[in-house]
N, C-alpha and C positions, 0 to 999 in steps of 0.2 A: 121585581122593582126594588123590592130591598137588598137583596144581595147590591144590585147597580148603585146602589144610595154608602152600602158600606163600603164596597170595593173605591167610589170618590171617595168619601172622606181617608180611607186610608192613602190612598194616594197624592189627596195632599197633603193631611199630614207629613207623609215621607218625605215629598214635594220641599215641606215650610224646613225642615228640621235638614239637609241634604243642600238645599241653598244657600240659606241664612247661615251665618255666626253672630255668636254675639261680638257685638259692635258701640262704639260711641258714634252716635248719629252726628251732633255738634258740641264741643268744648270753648265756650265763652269764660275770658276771664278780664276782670275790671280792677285795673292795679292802681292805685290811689297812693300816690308816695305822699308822706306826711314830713312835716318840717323838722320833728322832733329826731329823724332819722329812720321809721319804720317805715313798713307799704300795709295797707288795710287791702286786704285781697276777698274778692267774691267771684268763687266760679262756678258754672251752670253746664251740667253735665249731662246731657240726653243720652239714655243707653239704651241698649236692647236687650231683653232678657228672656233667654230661652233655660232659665233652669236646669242650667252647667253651671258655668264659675259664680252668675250673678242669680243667687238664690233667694238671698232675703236683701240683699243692700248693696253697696258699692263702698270699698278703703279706697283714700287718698292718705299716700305718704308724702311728709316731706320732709327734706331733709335739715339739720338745724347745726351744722359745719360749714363754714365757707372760710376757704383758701382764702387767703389776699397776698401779694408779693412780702409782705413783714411776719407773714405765720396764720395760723389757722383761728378762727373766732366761734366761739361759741353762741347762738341764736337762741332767742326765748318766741316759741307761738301760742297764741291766745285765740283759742276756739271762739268766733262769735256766736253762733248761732248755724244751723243744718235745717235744711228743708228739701219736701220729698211734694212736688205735685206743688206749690207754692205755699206747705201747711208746713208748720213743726214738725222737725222729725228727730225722734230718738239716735241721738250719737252717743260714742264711747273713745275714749283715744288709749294708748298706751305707748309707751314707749319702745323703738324699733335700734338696733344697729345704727346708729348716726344720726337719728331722729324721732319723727312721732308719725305714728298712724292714727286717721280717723276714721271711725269705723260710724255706717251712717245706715238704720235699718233697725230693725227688733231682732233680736233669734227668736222671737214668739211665731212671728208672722213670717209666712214666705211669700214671695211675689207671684204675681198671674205674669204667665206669657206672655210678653210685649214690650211697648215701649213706656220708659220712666226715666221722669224728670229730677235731678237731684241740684239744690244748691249748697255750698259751702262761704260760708266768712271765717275769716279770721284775720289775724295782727301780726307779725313779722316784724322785730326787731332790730336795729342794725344792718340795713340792706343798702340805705347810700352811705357812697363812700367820697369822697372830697380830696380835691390836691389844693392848692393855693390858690384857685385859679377857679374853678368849677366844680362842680360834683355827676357823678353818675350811678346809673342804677342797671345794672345785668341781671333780665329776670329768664329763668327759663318757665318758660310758661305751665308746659304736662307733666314735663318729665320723662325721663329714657325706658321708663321702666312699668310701661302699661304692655299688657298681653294682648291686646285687642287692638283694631285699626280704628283710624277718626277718622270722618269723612270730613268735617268742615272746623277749623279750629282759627277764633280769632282773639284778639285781643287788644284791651283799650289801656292806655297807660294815660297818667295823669300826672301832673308836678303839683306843687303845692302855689297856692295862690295863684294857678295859672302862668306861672313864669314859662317864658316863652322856652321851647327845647330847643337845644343849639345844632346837636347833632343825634343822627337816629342810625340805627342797625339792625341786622338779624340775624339768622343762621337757621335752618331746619336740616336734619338729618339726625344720622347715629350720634354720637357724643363721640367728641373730637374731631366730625367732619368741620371742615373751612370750606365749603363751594359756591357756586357765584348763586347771585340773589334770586329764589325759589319761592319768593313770596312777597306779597303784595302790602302795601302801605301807607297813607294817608294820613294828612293832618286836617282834623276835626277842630281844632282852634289853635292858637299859638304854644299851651300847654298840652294839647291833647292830642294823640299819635292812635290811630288802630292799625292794628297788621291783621293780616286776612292769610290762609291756607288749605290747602283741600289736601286730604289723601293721603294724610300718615298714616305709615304702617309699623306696626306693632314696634317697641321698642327705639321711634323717632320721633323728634320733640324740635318745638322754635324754639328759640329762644334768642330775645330782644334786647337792646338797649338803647338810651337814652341819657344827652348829657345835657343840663342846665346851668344856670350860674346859682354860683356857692351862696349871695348877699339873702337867700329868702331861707336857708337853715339855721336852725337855732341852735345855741352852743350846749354842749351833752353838758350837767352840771360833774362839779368833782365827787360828790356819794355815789353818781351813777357810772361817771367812770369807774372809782373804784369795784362796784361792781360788777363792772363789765372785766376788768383785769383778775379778780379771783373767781368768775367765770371760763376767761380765757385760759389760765395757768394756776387753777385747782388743784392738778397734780405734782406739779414741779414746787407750789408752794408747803403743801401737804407733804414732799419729796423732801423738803429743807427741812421742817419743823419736826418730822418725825426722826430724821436720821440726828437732829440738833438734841431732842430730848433726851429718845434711847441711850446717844452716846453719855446725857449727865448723870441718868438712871446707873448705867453700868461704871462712869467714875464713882459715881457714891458708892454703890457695893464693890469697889475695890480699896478704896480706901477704908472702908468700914471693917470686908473680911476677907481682903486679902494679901493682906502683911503678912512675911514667912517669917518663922523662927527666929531671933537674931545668931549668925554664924559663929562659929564657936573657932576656938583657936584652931588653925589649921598646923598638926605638924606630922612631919614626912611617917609615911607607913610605907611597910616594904612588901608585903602582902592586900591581895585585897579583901574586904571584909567579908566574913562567913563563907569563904572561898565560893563567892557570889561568879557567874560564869562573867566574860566581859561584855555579852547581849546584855545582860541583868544591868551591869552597872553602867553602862553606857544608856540606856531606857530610866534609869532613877534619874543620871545626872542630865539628860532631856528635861525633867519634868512630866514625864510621864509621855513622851513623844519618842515615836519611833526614829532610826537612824539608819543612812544607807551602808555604815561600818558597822552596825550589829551583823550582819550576817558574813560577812568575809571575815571579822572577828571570831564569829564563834566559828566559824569554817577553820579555820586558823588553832583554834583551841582544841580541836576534834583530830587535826592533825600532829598539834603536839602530844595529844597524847596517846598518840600511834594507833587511830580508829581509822582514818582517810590518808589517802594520798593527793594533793594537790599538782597537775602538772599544766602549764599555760602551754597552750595551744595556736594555731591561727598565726597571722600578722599582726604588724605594729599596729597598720590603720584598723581590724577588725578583733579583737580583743577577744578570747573564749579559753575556758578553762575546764578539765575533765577532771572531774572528782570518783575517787574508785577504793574500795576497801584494799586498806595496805595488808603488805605481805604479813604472814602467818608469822613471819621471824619479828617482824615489830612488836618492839615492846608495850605495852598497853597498859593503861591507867585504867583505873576504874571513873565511868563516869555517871553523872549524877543524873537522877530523872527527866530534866529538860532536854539536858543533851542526848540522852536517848531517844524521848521523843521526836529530837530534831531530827538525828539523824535517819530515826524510821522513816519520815517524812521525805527528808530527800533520798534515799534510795530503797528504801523497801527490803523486796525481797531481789533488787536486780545487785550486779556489782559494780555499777559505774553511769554516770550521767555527765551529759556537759552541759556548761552551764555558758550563753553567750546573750548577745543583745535580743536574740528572739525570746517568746515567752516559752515556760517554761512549765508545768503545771504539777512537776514536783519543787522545782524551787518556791513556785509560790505558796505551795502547799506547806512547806518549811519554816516560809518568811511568816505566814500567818499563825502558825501554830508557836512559833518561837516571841511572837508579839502579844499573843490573847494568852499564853500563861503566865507569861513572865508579868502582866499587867495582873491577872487572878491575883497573881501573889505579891504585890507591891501595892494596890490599891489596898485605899482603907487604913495599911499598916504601916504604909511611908507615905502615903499621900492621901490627904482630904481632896477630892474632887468639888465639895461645897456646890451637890447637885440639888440643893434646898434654895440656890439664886437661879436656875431656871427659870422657876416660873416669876419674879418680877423682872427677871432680865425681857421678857418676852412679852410683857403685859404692853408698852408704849407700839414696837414692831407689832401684832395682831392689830392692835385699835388703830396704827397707821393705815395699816394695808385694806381693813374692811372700810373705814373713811375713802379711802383710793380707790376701792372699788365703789362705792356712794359716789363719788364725788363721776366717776368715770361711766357709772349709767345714767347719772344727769345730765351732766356738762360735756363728756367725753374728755376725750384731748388724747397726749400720746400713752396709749394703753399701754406701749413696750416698758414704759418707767413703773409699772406695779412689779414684772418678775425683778428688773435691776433692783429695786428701792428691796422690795425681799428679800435676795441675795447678798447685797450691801450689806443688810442689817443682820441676819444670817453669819456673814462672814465680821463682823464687828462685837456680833454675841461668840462665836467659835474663840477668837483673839481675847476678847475678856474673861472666857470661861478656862482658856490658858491661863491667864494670869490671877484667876479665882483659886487653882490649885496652891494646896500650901503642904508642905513635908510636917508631916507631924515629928513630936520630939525623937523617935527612935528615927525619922527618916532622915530629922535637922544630923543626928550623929552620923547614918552613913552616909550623908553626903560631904562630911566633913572627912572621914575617913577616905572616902573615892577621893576628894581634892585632894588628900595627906600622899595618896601612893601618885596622882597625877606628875603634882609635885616633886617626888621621891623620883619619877622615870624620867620628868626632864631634868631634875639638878642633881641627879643619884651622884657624880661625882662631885661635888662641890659638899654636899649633905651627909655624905656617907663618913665624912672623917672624925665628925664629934656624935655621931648616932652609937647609942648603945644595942649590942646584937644584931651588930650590923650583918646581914648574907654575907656571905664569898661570894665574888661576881665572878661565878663560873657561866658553863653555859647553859648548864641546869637550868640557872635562876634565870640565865637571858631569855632561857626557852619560857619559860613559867608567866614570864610578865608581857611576854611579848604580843601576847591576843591582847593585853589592854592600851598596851601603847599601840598599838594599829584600832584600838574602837577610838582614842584618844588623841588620835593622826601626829603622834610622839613617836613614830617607829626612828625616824632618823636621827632622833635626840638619845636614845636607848640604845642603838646600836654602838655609838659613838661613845658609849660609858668603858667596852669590853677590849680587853685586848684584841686583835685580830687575826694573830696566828691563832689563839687556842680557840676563837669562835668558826671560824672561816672553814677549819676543816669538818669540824661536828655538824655545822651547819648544813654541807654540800652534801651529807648523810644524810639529812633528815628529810621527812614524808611533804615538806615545803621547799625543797628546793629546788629554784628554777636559774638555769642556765642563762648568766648575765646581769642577773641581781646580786648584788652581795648583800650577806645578811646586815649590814651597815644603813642599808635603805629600804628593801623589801617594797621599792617602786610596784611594784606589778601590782600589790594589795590595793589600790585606789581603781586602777582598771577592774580587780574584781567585786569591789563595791559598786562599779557602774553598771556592769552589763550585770551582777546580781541583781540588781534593784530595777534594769529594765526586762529583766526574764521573770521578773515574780509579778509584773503588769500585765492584763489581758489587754491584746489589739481589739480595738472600739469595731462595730458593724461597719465594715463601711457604708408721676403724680401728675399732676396737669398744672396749667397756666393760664391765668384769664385775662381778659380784654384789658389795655392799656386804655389809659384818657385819651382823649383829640380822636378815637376816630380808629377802625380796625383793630387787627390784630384779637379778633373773638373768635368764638366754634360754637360748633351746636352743641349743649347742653353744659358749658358755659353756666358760670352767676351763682346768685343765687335760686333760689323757688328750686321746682326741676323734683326729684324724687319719680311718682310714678304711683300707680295705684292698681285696682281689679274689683273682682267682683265676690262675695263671700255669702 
């Protein structure tokens, strides 16, 4: 007999656990719209709990964003009160993704197998909404986002002072279905509507409305409006005043410290200072910023002094250039540590590379090392970089953004304005920390120097007549200066200084010469600034609409209310 006593009970057990799910038996809700603009909401939720998802309690989320055709609003809800079996019951809320959850139960206690009654109140904010003419209210009543089925779900809606409803509607299904009328409806008085429903399944929701006339709402006062506007556009407002301060922050610290040197006389030099390479001097007269003619520059320098051969390659439309150690017969300069380094860099141990609009990973290996030395040796000793205004550059930008983020788990709104508003300010701090740079006194000299020989290569004729120790304009000298008027984009002005027979032929010799260019223009050197500066780049990896006044035009899960909930 006992074994028969155990074997039943196991059996149904199995039986209870094998048929059953947990379930919302009935979902009653009582919608009280108030004059003032809000809806006071009480809903009563019968569940069944078998000790899966519903262990000690039941969440309701709702949501506190609702779209309108003019932009999105932000909602305030007011927990009234939670009860479990018609007693007080221990609630908790927190904040969710676009709203709030209420969490309704103890973690002390867990529930007995069965069925439990839970109530909810609360307040709702901002939920009618008014044309000239009327007002209405779109409520969704469960929400799209319960994991369990409802067997019986109704709801009572209410106007304020009983004003009569002019017109009613509804919708049940998935969110965004529109299908013909799947539930039931009644007027309980002139103000008062219930809609009736059986047999949602998981993740389907009513969702009702109702339109009255406007003459029984009261008018929002102006403090409350304005709080409802830096509710609504918290971020865009925060958006303005922060990018409005930082920018005064960073005027103040440029006027305060970053005045440069005052200029010193500039007059013609014929040489450039410290026989500095023309990467060097073209990166000083930047400011300390790189250029797409420092490298065809210095490529340029490497071949006058008979280390490379430069030969263009390809078509007109596709530009490419093959750089290769020149012959053994070429005469060779001695060249200076940079330019060693460079040229380790773009060829190694091979004897030739081209260089085109693909990337390239000894050009860029080139580009970089010709940029981070020549900056080793120029910072500090021609340039203050004044990295002491970082951190008040950056104090307004940090306290904007963590505000924005404050303001953006409260209130929400468009979360995409935190990375722009960053980057903005980012690229606003980068722009003044340029302009924070200042040439110290030895830098204020070579840059006055660099201007003296700029100078000297566009007006060398006109300058050269009253200069004392003036060069012969051989081709020597053409050769010598010519990497700077090409970092200086003067090559057409320099050529134009030299006679033509005695440059033209020495030219058509040397380790740069290309068929078609005459050394008067040295055209090609801009195409090899382009496709240099594109082969030292690595190639990268490769809403809804709600219901109109008068009358149709809704969906299921539609309005406001709607969210969704479960068991925890």
């Amino acid at each position: 007999m006992r074994y028969i006593l155990i074997l039943l009970a196991g059996f149904l057990l199995s039986s209870f656990t094998f048929l059953d799910k947990e379930k919302i038996y009935s979902f009653h809700s009582d919608i009280q719209i108030q004059a003032d603009g809000s809806v006071l909401v009480t809903e009563k939720i019968d569940v069944l709990s078998l000790g899966r998802e519903i262990r000690k309690g039941i969440y309701r989320d709702i949501p506190l964003n609702f779209r309108l055709p003019e932009g999105k609003i932000r909602q305030v809800l007011t927990v009234k009160s939670a009860k479990k079996s018609g007693s007080p019951a221990t609630f908790r809320t927190e904040n969710i993704n676009g709203g709030i959850r209420i969490y309704i139960g103890s973690k002390d206690t867990r529930l007995i197998n069965g069925k439990h009654s839970y109530e909810i109140s609360y307040q709702l904010d901002r939920t009618v909404f008014c044309n000239e003419i009327d007002c209405q209210v779109m409520w969704n009543v469960n929400g799209n986002h319960w994991g369990m089925s409802i067997d019986t779900l109704t709801a009572t809606i209410r106007t304020p002072e009983n004003t009569e409803i002019l017109e009613f509607d509804g919708w049940k299904g998935k969110y965004g279905e529109n299908i013909e009328r799947n539930f039931e409806s009644k007027s309980l008085s002139a103000g008062k509507q219930v809609f009736m429903t059986s047999e949602l399944k998981p993740g389907n929701n009513l969702t009702i409305m109702v339109t009255f006339d406007k003459e029984v709402m009261s008018e929002v006062p102006f403090p409350t409006q304005m709080i409802y506007f830096f509710r609504d556009n918290s971020l865009i407002l925060l958006t303005v005043f922060g990018l409005l301060i930082s920018f005064l922050v960073n005027l103040v610290l440029w006027l305060k410290h970053g005045k440069d040197p005052k200029q010193g006389t500039i007059i013609p030099q014929f040489y450039p200072p410290n026989d500095w390479s023309p990467a060097e001097v073209l990166f000083l007269m930047n400011e300390g910023k790189e250029d797409d003619n420092m490298f065809a520059a210095q490529l340029l320098q490497l071949a006058v002094k008979g280390h490379i051969k430069i030969e263009k390659k390809g078509s007109k439309r596709e530009d490419s250039f093959a750089i290769s150690i020149a012959d053994k017969s070429s005469k060779k300069q001695k060249l200076t540590e940079l330019e060693k380094g460079f040229l380790d860099k773009l060829l190694g141990t091979e004897e030739s590379t081209t260089i085109s609009k693909e990337y390239n990973a000894k050009v860029a290996s080139a580009h970089g090392y010709l940029v981070t030395e020549i900056e080793k040796k120029q910072a500090g000793l021609y340039f203050n970089k004044n990295i002491k205004l970082i951190f008040p550059q950056y104090i307004f930008p940090v306290l904007t953004i963590v505000g924005m983020a404050i303001a953006y788990n409260i209130y929400e709104g468009p979360v995409w304005l935190i990375p722009i508003v960053a980057m903005l300010m980012m690229i606003m701090n980068i722009i003044f920390l340029r302009l924070f740079y200042q040439p110290t006194k030895e830098g204020r000299k070579m840059l006055d120097h660099i201007l003296g020989l700029e100078r000297f290569i566009k007006y060398a004729d006109e300058l050269r007549i009253n200069a004392i120790n003036k060069p012969d304009m051989n081709f020597d000298y053409f050769e010598k200066n010519l990497p700077y008027a090409i970092a200086f984009g003067k090559a057409d002005e320099w050529g134009k200084k030299f006679q033509a027979q005695e440059i033209e032929a020495q030219y058509k010799s040397s380790n740069y010469y290309v068929s078609g260019y005459s050394y008067a223009s040295l055209g090609y050197f801009g195409a090899l600034s382009a496709v240099s500066a594109s082969a030292s780049v690595a190639p990268s990896a490769a809403g809804s609409s709600g219901g109109g006044f008068g009358g149709g035009g809704g969906f299921s899960g539609g309005g406001a209310g709607g969210g969704g909930g479960g068991g925890w």
